[in-house]
C-alpha positions as CSV (number, residue, x, y, z in Angstrom):
1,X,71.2,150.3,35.3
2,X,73.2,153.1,36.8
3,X,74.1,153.5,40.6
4,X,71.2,155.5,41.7
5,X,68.6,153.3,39.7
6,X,70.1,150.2,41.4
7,X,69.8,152.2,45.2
8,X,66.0,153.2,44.2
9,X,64.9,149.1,43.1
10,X,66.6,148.3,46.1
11,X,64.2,151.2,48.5
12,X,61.4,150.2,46.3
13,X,61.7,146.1,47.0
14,X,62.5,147.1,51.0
15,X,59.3,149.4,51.2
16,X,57.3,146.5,49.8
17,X,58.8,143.9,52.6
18,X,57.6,146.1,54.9
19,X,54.3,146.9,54.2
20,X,53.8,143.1,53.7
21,X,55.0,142.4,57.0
22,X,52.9,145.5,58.4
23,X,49.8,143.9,56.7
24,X,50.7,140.4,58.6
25,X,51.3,138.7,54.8
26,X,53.5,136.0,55.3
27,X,56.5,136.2,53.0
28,X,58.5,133.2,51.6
29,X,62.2,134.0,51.0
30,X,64.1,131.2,50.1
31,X,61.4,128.4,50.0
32,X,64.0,126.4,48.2
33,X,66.7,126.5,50.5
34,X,64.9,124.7,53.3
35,X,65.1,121.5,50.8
36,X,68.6,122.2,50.3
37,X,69.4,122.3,54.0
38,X,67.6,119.1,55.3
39,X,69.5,116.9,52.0
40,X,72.4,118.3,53.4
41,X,71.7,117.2,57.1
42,X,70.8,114.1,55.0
43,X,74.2,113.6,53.6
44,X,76.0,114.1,56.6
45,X,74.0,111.7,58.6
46,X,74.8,109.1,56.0
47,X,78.3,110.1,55.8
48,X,78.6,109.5,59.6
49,X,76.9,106.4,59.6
50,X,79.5,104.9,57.0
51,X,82.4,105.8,59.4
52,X,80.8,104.7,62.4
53,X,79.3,101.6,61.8
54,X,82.4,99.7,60.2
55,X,83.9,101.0,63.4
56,X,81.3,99.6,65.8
57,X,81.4,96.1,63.9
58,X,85.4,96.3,64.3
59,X,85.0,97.2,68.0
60,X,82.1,94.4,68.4
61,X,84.1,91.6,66.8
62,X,87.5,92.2,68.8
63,X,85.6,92.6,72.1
64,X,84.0,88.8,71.1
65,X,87.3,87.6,70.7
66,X,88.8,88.9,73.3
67,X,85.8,87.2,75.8
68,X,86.5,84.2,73.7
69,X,90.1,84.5,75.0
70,X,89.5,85.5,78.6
71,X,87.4,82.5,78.6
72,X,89.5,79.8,77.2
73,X,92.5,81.3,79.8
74,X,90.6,80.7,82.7
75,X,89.2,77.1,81.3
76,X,93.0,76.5,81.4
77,X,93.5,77.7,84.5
78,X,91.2,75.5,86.0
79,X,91.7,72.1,84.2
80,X,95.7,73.1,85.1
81,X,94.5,73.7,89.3
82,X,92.5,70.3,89.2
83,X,95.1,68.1,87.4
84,X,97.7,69.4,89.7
85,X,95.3,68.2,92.3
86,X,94.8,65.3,91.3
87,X,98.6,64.9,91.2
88,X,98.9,65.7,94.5
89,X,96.4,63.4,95.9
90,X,97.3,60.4,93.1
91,X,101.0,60.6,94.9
92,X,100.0,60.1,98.5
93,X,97.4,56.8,97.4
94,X,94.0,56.4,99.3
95,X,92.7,58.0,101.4
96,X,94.5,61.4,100.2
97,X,91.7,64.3,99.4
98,X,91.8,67.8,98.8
99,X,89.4,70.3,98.1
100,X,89.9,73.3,95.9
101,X,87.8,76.3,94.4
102,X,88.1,76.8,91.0
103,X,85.9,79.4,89.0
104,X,84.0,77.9,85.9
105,X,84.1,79.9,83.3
106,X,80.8,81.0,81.1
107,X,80.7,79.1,78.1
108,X,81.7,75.9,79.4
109,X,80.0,73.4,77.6
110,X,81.5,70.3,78.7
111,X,84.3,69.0,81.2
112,X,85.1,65.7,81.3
113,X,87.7,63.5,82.4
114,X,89.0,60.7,80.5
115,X,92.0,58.4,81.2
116,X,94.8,60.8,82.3
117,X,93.1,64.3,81.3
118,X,91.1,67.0,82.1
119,X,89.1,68.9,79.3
120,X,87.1,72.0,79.3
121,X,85.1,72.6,75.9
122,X,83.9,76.2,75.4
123,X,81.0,77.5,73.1
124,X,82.3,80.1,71.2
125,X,80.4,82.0,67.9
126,X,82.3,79.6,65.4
127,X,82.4,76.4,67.5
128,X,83.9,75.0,70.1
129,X,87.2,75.7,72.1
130,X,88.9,73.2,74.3
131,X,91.5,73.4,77.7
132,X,92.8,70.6,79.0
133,X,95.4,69.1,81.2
134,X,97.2,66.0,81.9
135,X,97.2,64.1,84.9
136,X,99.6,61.2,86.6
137,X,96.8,58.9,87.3
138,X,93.8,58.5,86.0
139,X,90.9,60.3,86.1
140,X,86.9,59.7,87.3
141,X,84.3,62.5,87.8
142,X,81.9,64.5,87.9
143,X,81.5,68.4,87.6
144,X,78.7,71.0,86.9
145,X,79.2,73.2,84.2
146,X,77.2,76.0,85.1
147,X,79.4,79.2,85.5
148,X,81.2,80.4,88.9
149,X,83.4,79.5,91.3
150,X,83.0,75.8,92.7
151,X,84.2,73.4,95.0
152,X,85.8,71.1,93.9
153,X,86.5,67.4,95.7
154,X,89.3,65.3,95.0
155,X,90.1,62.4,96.3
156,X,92.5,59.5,95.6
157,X,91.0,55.9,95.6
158,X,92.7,52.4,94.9
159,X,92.9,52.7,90.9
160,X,92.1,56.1,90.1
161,X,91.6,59.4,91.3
162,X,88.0,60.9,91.4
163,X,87.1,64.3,91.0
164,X,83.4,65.5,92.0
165,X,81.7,69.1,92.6
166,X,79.7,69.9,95.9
């Protein structure tokens, strides 16, 4: 086909469109493309999804530790503030007593005191996590586990010192 065959099939195939489109028939171009277009939306969807996702799971996990940590820090804190307490009061004998606020952190499964120590045990997704301290004199108590800053009693007696919650 020459030049001016190739311009005349072009006027031909454009007079047609538009006397299609003047009669209000409908006139699929590209029917397959659509297909083509929503696998390809497809694809990049699932090619986002494999990026993002290990990411979350990264972010998810170091955030858990990093609570885990936070955590076992202030358990520390707080079996380090009563044993230094109970120092303090162990020192001076009976009737010595001092009351302090230490914050409980969440998690706290169990605090107990047992001969000349303090322990906190924290939950944590692979077990348990303990903070404790050591004492001077021995230690008796009692203290509620539930999370949030408490008062805490302490009070020297004749053989040991005793450690309770309000």
């Amino acid at each position: 086909m020459n030049v001016k065959e190739l311009r005349k099939h072009a006027a031909l195939k454009h007079s047609k469109l538009n006397s299609a489109r003047e009669n209000g028939k409908k006139i699929k171009r590209h029917a397959g493309m659509k297909g083509q277009v929503a696998l390809e939306y497809l694809i990049m969807i699932g090619l986002l999804l494999l990026v993002i996702v290990p990411v979350w799971a990264y972010v998810n996990s170091a955030s858990t530790e990093e609570k885990l940590e936070a955590r076992t820090t202030g358990a520390k804190y707080a079996a380090q503030r009563i044993a230094e307490s109970a120092d303090a009061v162990y020192v001076q004998g009976p009737p010595a007593k001092l009351s302090i606020y230490v914050n409980i952190p969440e998690g706290t499964q169990a605090i107990t005191f047992s001969g000349h120590e303090v322990s906190f045990r924290i939950a944590s997704a692979g077990g348990y996590s303990d903070a404790f301290a050591q004492t001077l004199g021995e230690l008796q108590g009692n203290v509620s586990t539930s999370a949030g800053q408490k008062k805490i009693k302490v009070e020297a007696t004749d053989n040991f010192v005793n450690v309770t919650s309000n």
